[in-house]
N, C-alpha and C positions, 0 to 999 in steps of 0.2 A: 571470628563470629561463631559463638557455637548454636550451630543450626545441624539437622539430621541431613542437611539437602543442602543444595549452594544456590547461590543468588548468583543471575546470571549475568553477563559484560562487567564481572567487578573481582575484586583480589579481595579472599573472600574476609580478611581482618576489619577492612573498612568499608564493610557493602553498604549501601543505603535499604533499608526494609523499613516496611509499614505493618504494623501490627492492623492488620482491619479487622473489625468486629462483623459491619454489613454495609448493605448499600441502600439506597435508593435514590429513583431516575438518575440524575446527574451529581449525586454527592457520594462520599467514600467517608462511614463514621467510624472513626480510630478509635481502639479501644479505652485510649486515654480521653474521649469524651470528646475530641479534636473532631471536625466534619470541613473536608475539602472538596470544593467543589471542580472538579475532575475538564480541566481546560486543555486536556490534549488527546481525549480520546484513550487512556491511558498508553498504550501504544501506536494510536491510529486505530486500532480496530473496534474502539468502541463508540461507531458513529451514531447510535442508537439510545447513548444510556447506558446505564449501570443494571436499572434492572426494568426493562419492557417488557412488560408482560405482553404485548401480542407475539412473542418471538419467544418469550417462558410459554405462554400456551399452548401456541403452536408444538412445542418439542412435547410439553406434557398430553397432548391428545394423539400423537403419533407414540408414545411410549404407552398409554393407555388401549391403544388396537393392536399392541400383542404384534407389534410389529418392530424394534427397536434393536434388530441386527438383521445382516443381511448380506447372501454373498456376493459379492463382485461383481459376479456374476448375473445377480439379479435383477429382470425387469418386473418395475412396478406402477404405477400408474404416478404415485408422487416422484419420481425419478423421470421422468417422462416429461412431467410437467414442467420441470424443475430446469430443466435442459433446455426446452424450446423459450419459458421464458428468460431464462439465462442468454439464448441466442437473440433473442427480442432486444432486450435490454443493452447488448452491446451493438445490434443495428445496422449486421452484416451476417448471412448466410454463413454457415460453417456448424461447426460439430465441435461435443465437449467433452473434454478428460478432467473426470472429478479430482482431487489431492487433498488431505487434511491440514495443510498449512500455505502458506508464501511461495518459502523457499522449497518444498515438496514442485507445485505449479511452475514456478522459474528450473526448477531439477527437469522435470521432466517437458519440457516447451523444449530447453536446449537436447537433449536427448531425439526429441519425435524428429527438432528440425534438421537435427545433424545428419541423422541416416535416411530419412525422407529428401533433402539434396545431394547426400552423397560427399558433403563436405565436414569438415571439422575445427575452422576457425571461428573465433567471435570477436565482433567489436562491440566496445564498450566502453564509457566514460571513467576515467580516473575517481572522478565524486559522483559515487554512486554504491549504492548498496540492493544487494539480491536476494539475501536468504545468508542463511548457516547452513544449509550443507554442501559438502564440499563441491557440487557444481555451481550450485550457485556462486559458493566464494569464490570459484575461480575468476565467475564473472565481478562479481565485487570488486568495485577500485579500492575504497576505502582501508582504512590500517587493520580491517581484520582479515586480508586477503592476504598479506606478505608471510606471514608466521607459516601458513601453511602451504606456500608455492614458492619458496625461497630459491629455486631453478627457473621458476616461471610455469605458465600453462598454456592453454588453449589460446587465451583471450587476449587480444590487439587490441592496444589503448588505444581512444582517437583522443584527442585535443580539443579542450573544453571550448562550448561556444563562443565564448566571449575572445578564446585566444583564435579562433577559428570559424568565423562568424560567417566565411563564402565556403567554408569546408574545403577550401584548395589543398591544405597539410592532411585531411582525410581521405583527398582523392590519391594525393601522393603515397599515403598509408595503403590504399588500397592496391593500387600500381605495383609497389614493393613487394606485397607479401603474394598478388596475383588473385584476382576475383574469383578462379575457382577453385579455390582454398577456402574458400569464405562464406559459411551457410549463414551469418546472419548479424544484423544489429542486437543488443538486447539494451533497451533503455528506460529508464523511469519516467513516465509523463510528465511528472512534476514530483521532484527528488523531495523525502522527508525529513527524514533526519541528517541529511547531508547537507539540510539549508534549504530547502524549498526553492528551488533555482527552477524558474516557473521561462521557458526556451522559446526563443522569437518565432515566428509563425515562419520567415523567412528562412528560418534553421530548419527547421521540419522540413518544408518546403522541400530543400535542398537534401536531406535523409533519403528521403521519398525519391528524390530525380537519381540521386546515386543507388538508390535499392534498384530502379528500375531499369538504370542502362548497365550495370553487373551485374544481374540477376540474383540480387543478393538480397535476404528476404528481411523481416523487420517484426520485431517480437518486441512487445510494448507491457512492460512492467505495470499494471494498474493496482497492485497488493494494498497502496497507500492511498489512489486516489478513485478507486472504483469507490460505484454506488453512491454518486452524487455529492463527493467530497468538496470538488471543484466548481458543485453548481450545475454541474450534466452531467450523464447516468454514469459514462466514462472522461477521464481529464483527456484522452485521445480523441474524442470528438470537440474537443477547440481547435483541433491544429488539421491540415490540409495533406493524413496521412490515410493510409490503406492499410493496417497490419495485416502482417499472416500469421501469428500466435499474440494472444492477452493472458497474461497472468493476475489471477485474482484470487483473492483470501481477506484476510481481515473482518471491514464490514460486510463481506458475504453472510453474515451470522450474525454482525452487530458484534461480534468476540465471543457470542454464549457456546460456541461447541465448535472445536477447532476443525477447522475446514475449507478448503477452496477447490479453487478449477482454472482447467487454460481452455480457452476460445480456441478451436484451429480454421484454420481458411480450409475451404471447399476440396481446394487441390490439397492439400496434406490429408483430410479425411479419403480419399480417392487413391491415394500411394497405399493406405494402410487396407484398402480394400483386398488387396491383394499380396503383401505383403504384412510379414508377423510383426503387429505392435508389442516391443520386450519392454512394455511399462507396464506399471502395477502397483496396489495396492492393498494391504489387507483390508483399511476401510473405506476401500473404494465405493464411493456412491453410497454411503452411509444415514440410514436411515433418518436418524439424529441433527445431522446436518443439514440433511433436504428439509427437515421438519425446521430449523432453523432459518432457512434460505426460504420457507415458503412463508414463513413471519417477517423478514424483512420486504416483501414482494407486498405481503397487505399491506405494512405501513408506506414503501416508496409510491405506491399504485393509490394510496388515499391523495386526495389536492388538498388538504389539508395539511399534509406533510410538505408539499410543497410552497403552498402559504407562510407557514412555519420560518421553512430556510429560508425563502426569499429576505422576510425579516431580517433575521441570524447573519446573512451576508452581508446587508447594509449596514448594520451594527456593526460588524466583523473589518467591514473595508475601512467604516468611519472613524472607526477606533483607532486601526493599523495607521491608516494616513495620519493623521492625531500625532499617532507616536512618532510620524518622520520629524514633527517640528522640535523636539526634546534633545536636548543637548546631553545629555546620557544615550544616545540611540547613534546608532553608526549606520543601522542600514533598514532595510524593511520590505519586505517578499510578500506577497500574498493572493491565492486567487481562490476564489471562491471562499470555505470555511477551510484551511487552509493556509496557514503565514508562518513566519518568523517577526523577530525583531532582537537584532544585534544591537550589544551595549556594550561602551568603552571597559565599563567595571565589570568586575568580577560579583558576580551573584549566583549563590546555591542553594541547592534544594531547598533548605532549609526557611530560608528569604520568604518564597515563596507560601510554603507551609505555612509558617507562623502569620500570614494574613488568611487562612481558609482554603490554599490553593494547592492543586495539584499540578505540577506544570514540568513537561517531559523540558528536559536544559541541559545545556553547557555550561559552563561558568561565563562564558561572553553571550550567550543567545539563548532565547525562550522558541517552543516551537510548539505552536499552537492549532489544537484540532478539535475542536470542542466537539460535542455531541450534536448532529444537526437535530433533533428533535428537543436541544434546551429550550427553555423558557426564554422568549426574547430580554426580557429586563433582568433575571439573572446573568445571562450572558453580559450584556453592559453593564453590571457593576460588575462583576467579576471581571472584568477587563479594569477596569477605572481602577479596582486593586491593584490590578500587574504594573499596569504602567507606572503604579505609586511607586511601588518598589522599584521600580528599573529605573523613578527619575529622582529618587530620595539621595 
């Protein structure tokens, strides 16, 4: 492909790219006159829309007060704000480390936790993905984790729920390598692009009993399902756990300015009281970003917005259920705005495209995030499309 730049996850002769022209709310219009309406959030993080203006506002009246960098270092009053309702929002005391991306937040969560316990191992599931940078891939199950730990790394595989459903082969894992070795679980609340494997309450359950008789702590990926992906403000408040680090990014921002943060528990803020926190970032707690995050904060904080999704889920579940009875359809995941839907055939990007759609895929599965602030009845026909495809 000749491009000045590379297209990323692809060999760059045959990458898929979209020429886009512009946006608006929930469509992407191509410059070939094409308009797709955007069914996965483009990456997850566009939980907001394409283009919200309360979250473009917000960034353009914080760049308008002459305020639009800032050191590190810096206290301000929108940083302040930003923090405690960040702490609100996930609905446990603790204290926040800003990141401008996912895997920045997942970088630096395993980092605070390792030398805050003292320890250096991690557990984590084989189908699972963290980030691109190299900490995180270490924790990454997924195939882009071998190319670059071809000795191995820090991180202890456990055995997927379903093969491991009492967690016996975990505790045996645990036993083996010895609990203090071991600072910490890192897991996705509910996996995105690995298939949305949405984990029995009775599995968490049992995380939580084994965090708590090893002392062994529990860092809960929310990059994909924070900010009310799943229906609640965090996809961790469905299940009957306690974390002590949250990773978040994506709809932090809606996707308009790359940026996140980790949650840490009480006791980790208290180790760093007194000891040198060696994390950092140049745009740490970034002016731009808070002005983003305090745009997502109006729209989560209107009941209108939550009128909205309530809608959007029951569309969303009625659909997905819909799609179990299709004899093209092999399987079907979904919680909150939220799903998958696995098919026998092979369908590509392109399938999709040529009906109006945007749709994050594999060649056997569609993976589905829409924008929770769609239009309820775009959303169901734009669903009625997919399904068309996937049962044509």
């Amino acid at each position: 492909m000749d491009l000045p730049y590379y297209i990323s996850w692809s060999a760059q002769k045959n990458a898929t790219s979209l020429k886009v022209k512009s946006n608006t709310d929930c469509i992407m219009h191509l410059e070939s006159g094409e308009n797709l309406v955007d069914l996965s959030g483009i990456s997850f993080q566009a939980g907001f829309g394409l283009n919200n203006q309360t979250i473009l506002n917000s960034v353009k009246k914080q760049i308008d007060q002459s305020m639009a960098i800032a050191s590190p270092k810096a206290q301000f009053p929108l940083k302040d704000e930003m923090a405690n309702k960040l702490i609100q929002l996930v609905g446990l005391e603790g204290k926040i480390f800003w990141t401008v991306s996912g895997a920045e937040s997942v970088e630096n969560a395993l980092k605070m936790i390792k030398i805050a316990t003292g320890k250096n191992k991690i557990l984590a599931r084989k189908r699972s993905y963290h980030g691109a940078t190299m900490g995180a891939l270490a924790a990454t199950g997924d195939w882009r984790h071998e190319p670059y730990f071809p000795n191995g790394s820090d991180t202890i595989r456990i055995p997927e729920p379903v093969d491991d459903p009492d967690l016996t082969k975990t505790r045996d894992i645990i036993s083996k390598h010895g609990p203090e070795n071991i600072a910490a679980f890192i897991i996705e609340t509910v996996s995105g692009g690995n298939g949305v494997w949405v984990l029995p309450d009775e599995w968490w359950a049992g995380i939580q009993a084994l965090c708590d008789e090893f002392d062994i702590k529990l860092i809960v990926d929310e990059v994909v399902t924070g900010f009310y992906r799943t229906g609640k403000a965090m996809g961790f408040h469905h299940y009957p756990i306690k974390p002590d680090m949250v990773c978040m990014a994506k709809a932090i921002t809606g996707g308009f300015v790359p940026f996140g943060a980790v949650w840490s528990a009480p006791w980790v803020a208290q180790y760093y009281e007194d000891n040198v926190l060696s994390c950092g970032l140049t745009n740490y707690g970034h002016p731009i970003g808070l002005a983003a995050l305090s745009g997502v904060f109006q729209i989560i904080e209107d009941p209108s917005f939550h009128l909205n999704l309530k809608k959007n889920i029951e569309i969303f579940s009625q659909k997905l259920e819909a799609a179990k009875k299709l004899k093209s359809v092999k399987a079907v995941r979904h919680l909150g705005l939220l799903g998958i839907i696995e098919h026998h055939k092979k369908i590509d990007f392109d399938a999709y495209k040529d009906v109006g759609l945007f749709v994050y895929n594999h060649p056997s599965d569609a993976i589905l995030s829409p924008a929770m602030t769609m239009d309820p009845t775009l959303l169901a026909n734009s669903l009625d499309k997919l399904l068309k495809v996937i049962n044509d």
